[in-house]
N, C-alpha and C positions, 0 to 999 in steps of 0.2 A: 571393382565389381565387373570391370570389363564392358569392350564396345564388340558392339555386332552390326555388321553392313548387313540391311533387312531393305527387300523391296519397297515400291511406292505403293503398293497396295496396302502395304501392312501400315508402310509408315503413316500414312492417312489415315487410317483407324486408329492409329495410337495417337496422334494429331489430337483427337478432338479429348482425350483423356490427359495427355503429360505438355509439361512444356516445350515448344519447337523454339530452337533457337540458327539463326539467319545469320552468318557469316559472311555474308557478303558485303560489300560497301553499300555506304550507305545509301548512292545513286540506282544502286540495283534493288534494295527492298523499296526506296520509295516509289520507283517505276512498277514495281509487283510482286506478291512475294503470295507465302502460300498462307488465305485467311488465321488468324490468331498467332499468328508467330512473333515472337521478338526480334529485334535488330540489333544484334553484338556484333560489329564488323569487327574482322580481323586485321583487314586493311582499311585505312578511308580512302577516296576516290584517287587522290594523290598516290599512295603508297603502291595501291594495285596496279596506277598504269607504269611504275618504275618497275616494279616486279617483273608484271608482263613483256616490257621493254627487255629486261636483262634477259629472263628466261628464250625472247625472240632471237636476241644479237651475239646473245653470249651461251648459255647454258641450262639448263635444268638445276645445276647443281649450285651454279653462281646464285642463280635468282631463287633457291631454296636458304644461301647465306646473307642475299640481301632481305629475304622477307623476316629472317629472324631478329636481324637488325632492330626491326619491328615489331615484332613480338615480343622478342625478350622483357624489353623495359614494360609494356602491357600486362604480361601475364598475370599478375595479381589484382588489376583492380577488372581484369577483364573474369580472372575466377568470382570477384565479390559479388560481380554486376549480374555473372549467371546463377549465381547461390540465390542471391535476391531472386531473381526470375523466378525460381524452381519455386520456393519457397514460397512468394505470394501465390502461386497456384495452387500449392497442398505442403505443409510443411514437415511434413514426415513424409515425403515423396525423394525419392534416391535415385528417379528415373529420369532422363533429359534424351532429348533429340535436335541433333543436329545436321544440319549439311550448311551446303554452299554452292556453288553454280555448277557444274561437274560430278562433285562425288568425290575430289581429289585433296588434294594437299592441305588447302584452307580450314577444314570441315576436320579433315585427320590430325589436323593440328590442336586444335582446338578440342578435341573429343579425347584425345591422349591427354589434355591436359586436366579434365575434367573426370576420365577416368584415374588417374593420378592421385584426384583428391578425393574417388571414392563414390564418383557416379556411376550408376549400369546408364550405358551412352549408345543410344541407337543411332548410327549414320545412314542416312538416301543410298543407295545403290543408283548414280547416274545422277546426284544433285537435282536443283532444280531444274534443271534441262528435261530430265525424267516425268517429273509433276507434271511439269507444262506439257508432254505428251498424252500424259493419264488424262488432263484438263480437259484437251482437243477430243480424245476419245469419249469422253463424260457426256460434255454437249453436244455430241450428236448422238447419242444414243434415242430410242423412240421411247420413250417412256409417255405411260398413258395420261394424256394430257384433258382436263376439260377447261375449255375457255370461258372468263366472265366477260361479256357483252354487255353493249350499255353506251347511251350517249355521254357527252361531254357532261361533267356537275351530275352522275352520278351517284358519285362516293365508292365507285366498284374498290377503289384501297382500302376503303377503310373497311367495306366488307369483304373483302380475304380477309383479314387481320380478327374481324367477327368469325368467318370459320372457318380460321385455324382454333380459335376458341373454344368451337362446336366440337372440333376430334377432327378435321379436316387435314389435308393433307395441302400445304399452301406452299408457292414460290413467289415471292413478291419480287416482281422485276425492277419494278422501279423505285422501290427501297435500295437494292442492290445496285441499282445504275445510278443512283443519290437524284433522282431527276423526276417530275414528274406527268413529264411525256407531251408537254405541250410546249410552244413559243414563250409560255412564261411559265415551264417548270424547274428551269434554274434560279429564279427572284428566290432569295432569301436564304439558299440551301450553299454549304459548302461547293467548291471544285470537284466535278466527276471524277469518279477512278478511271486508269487508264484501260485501254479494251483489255489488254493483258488479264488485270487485276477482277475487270468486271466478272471475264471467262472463269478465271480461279473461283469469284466467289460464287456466280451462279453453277460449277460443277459439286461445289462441295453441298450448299443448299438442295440441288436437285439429288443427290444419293442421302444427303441425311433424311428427308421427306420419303424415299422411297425404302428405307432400312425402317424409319418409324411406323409407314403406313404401306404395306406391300402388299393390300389388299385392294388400294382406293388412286381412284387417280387425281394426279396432280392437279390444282387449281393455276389457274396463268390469268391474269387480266390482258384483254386482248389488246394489243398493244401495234403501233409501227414498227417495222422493224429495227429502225435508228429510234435509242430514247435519249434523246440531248447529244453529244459528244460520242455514245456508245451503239455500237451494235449488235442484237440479239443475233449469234451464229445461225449462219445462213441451214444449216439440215436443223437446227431443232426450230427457226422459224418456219422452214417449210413444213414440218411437221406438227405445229402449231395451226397453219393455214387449214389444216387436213383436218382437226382436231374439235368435235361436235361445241357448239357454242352453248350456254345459256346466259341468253339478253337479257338485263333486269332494263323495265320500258316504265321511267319514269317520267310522269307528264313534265313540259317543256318549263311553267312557273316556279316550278319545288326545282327543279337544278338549277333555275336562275339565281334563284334567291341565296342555294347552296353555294354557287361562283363567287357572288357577291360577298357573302358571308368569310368564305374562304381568300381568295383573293382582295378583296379591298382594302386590307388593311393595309395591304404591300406597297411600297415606293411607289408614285405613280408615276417619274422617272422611269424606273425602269419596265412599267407596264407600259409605257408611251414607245419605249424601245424595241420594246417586244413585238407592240402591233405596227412599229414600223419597219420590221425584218419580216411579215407576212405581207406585205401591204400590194405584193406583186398577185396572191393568191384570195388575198380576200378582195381586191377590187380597191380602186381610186375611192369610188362617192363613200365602199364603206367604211375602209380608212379613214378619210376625213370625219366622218361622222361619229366614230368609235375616240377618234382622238377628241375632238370635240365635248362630246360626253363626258370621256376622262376629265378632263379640262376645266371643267362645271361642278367636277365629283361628282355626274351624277354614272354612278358606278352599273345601275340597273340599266340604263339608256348603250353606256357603254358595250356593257357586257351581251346583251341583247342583241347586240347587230353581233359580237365573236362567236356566240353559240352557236347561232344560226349556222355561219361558217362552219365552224365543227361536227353541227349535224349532218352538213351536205358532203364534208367528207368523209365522214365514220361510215355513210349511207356508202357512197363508192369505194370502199374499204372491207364493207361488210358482204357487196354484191361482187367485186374480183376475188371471191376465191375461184378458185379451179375446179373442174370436173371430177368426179363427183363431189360434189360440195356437203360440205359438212351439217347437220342436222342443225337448228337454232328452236332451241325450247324459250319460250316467249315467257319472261317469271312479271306480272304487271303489279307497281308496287305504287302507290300512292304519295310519299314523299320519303327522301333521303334518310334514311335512317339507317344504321349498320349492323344493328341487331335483331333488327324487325327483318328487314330485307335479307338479311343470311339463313332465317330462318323460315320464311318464306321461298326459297330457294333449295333449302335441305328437304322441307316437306313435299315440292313439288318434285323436285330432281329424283327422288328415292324411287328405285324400280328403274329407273331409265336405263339410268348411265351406271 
């Protein structure tokens, strides 16, 4: 059916319809790869850096007879493994895409083979070197951003997720960073992605939000710019900073309760951990004190001296933005709820912004 070398533009819109399939070893997709794509290496980690090696000392043409080396004996259960691929996605589908880190040899090997047995086979123009440029250009774009505001315990996650519900246009960053933004947002959650991967997935989130709703701006929860391990890119967090707020201002007992509720059930191990890798910020007596409480279970005592803390910094978080500062619509909600409060939000917001 034949292959066509098709730019990153295209290739990304066909992305989220056909199967993408990732030639690269398998040290290079687990380090980052482009969101939904499978991993059929051509080489494993071993084999690439012989290749690489010959092709450096020797030739082009040696290290194109030692990768076959490799391939050859491959080639069939590497056709099985992409058949299956294709298949679990749509099985009357005849359409595959591939690359590999360049655009070169790996990815054309592999897409001749697959053309061979009768795929139409799209290849990257520039591999994923390519992507990862399109990625860099994505997250700094200024797209119209509105921030949710809000102290600690909240629930501001769980209201995006209420409206994107609504018809909103939402990017959940700390879904996407697997973190959830505090000294004990990693208790319980897998390994963060690496910044690489982060970048990838929040460029592809921020254009599919902006393709479904090109009328509405973006939802962000307002966040630091480091969330666990990852950083939100420095122009689209500046432009976040710049970006009108709206504070849902929930009294201080209904978020405790919500921490509690949320939090408690967790290790308390690793919540002893956690306040003691802030403990230079939150102060010696309240250290001591928050561990203490921990210690007792009693988790209200605890958590009552952390909020605190997190109020007094949200409060200096909220107040260094820059000149001219950004507009803060005050949404006052009564307790944590995510459905109550998104629509509470929708009805006041409407006309503003």
């Amino acid at each position: 059916m034949g292959i066509e070398r098709i730019p990153v533009e295209q290739f990304v819109q066909l992305s989220q319809i056909h199967t993408v399939i990732d030639v690269r070893s398998n040290a290079e997709y687990a380090h980052a790869h482009i969101p939904g794509s499978s991993s059929l290496p051509l080489f494993n980690d071993e084999e690439r850096a012989m290749v690489g090696t010959v092709y450096k000392q020797q030739s082009r043409e040696e290290a194109i007879k030692r990768g076959l080396e490799f391939f050859g004996p491959k080639m069939k259960e590497m056709l099985l493994q992409a058949e299956a691929l294709i298949k679990e996605k749509d099985p009357n589908n005849k359409i595959v895409l591939v690359h590999c880190w360049r655009g070169g040899m790996r990815s054309a090997a592999v897409a001749w083979l697959l053309d061979l047995y009768g795929f139409k086979v799209y290849t990257l123009i520039g591999g994923y070197k390519a992507f990862r440029n399109w990625v860099l250009l994505e997250v700094s774009k200024k797209h119209p951003f509105t921030i949710l505001g809000g102290n600690t315990g909240s629930g501001k996650t769980i209201v995006l997720q209420a409206l994107a519900n609504l018809g909103e246009a939402v990017v959940d960053l700390e879904g996407l960073a697997g973190h959830k933004g505090s000294a004990f947002g990693n208790i319980g959650l897998p390994k963060q992605p690496s910044q690489e991967m982060f970048e990838n997935k929040l460029s592809l989130a921020t254009k599919t939000e902006r393709e479904k709703y090109p009328d509405k701006n973006i939802w962000l929860e307002d966040e630091s710019q480091r969330i666990g391990a990852v950083n939100i890119p420095q122009a689209m967090w500046a432009h976040m900073r710049k970006s009108n707020i709206v504070f849902l201002d929930i009294p201080f007992p209904a978020r405790l309760d919500y921490l509690v509720d949320t939090y408690g059930a967790l290790d308390c191990i690793a919540l002893r951990e956690a306040i003691v890798r802030i403990q230079k910020r939150l102060g010696g007596l309240e250290t001591k004190t928050a561990i203490a409480a921990l210690e007792e279970k009693d988790f209200h005592g605890c958590f009552d001296v952390l909020l605190k803390y997190y109020d007094k910094q949200y409060r200096k978080g909220l107040e260094n933005r820059e000149d001219p500062k950004p507009e803060i619509m005050m949404v006052l909600a009564e307790k944590v709820n995510d459905e109550e409060n998104a629509g509470l939000i929708v009805n006041q917001k409407d006309g503003r912004y």
